[in-house]
N, C-alpha and C positions, 0 to 999 in steps of 0.2 A: 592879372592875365592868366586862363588857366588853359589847359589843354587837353583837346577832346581827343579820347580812345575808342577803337571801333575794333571789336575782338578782344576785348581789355581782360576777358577771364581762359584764354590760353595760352599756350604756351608761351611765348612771347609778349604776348597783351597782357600777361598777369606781373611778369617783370618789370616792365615800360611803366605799368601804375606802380608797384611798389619802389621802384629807383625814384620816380618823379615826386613822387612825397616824401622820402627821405631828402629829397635835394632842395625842398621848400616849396613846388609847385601846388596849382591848384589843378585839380583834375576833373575830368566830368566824365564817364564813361557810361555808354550806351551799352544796355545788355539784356539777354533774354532774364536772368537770374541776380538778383543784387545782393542776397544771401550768398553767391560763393564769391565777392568782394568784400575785404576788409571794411570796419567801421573807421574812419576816420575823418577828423573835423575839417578835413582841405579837399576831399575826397566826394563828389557829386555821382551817384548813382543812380542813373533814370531805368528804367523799365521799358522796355520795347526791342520791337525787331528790326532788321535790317529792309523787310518785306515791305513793312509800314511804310509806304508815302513820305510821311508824314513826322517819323519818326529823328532824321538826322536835323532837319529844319528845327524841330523842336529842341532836340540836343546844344544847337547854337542859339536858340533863344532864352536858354535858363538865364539865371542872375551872374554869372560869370561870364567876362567877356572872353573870348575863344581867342588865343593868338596862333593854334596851332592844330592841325590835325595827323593824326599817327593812325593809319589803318593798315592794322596786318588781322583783318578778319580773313574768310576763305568761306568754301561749301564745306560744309558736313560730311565727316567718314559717311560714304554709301548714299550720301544724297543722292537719286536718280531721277531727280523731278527736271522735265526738260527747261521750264522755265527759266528764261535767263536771271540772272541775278547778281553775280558782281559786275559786271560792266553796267547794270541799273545802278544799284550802292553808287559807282564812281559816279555816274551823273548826275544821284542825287549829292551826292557831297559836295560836288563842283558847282553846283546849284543853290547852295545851301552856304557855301563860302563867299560865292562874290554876293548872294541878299545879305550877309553879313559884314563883310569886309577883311574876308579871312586869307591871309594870301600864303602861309606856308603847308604844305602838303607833302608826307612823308608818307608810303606805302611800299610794304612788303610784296613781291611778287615771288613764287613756285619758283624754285630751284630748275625746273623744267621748261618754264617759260621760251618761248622764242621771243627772240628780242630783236625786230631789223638793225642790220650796222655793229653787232655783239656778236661773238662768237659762242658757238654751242658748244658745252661741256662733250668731253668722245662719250660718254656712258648714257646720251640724250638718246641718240640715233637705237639703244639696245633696251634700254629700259622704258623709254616713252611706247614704243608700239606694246609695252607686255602689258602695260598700266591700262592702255586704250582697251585692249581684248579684255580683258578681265571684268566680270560684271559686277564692280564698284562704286560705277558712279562717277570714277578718275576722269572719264576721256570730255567729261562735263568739265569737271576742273581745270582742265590739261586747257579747253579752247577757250575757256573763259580768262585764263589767267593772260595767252596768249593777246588776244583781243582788247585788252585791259593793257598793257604792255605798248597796243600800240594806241588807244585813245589817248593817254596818259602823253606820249610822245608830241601827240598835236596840240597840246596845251600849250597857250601863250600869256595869257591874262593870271595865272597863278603860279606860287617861286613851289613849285615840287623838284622831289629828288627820291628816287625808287632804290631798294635793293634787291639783288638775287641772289640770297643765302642760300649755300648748300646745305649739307644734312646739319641738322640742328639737333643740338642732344641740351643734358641736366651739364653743369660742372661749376667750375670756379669763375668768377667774373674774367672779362678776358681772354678766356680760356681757348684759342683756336687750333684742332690739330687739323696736320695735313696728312693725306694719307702717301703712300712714299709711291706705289706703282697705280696707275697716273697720280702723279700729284692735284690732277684738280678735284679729285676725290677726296674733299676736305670736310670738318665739322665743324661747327660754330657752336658755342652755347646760346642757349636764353639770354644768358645775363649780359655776356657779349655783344648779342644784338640789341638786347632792350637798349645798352649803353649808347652802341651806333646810332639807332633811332631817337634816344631824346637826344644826342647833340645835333642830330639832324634837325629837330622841331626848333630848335631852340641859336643853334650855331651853325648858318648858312657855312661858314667857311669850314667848318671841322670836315666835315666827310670829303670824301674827294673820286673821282670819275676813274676806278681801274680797272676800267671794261666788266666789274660784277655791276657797278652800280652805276645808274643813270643820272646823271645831274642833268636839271631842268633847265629853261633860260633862268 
């Protein structure tokens, strides 16, 4: 049984593959570049975009059968193309799981996300409109991630369970600081989230619901 990565070569997505083949898994990751992935013999690297149709359908067709999927991809620093896009991603993948019979779903959402029924960080209400004004590309990000938060919600027919990492840095596996004035001005590592995420693909019971994280039915 192997496990497909969608964003496998950032931040986060390059951790989730290197933890998961250290731990014995088989991996398949979808990526624009298979050259900034390691070679390794458990290790399935296709070529392709997110944009492609066609592209996630094919991911769960290789010769490995999928028990799981981890997608912490996102838009591009400075993308500005109106074109929707991850709320497409999520429908193909949704699509693409039950023609396969894929039913765990693990997906990272923005630390800025709204989320109905979750509380918003105090530093949302100050930092979201400066993100939105600034000609970045963010205020794409910012409704898409939103939007995606609440498709993800209406799911009934697949066992997912979402995260809302705050600021994410480099450090030691593990590693979470909080910051002292608000306290919810907290950091997470890569290594720490890769971790959360594959016990997520892998151990329905490991993660648990403490208002960051969304468990699914």
């Amino acid at each position: 049984m192997a496990l497909l990565v969608l964003g496998a070569t950032g931040g986060t997505g390059s951790k989730v593959v290197a933890l998961a083949l250290a731990e014995g898994h088989e991996v398949v990751a979808l990526v624009r570049n298979p050259a900034k992935l390691p070679s390794h013999e458990r290790l399935t690297a296709l070529q392709g975009s997110l944009t492609d149709p066609h592209a996630i359908d094919n991911a769960m067709s290789c010769k490995k059968k999928i028990a799981a999927v981890i997608n912490v991809a996102g838009r591009r620093p400075y993308d500005k193309d109106p074109s929707p896009l991850m709320p497409v991603v999520l429908e193909r993948v949704l699509e693409a799981m039950r023609k396969h019979g894929v039913k765990r779903y693990v997906h990272q959402l923005g630390a800025a996300t709204r989320v109905e029924g979750h509380a918003d960080a105090p530093w949302m209400s100050i930092i979201k409109p400066i993100l939105t004004w600034l000609p970045l590309g963010a205020d794409l990000a910012l409704a898409e991630n939103d939007k995606v938060a609440t498709m993800i919600k209406d799911i009934t027919d697949v066992d997912w369970i979402c995260t809302r990492p705050a600021f994410i840095r480099d450090g030691e596996p593990g590693m979470v600081l909080r910051g002292v004035d608000p306290p919810t001005l907290a950091t997470i590592t890569f290594e720490a989230l890769a971790r959360w995420s594959l016990d997520a693909a892998f151990d329905p019971e490991s993660p648990t619901d403490d208002g960051r994280n969304l468990c699914g039915p």
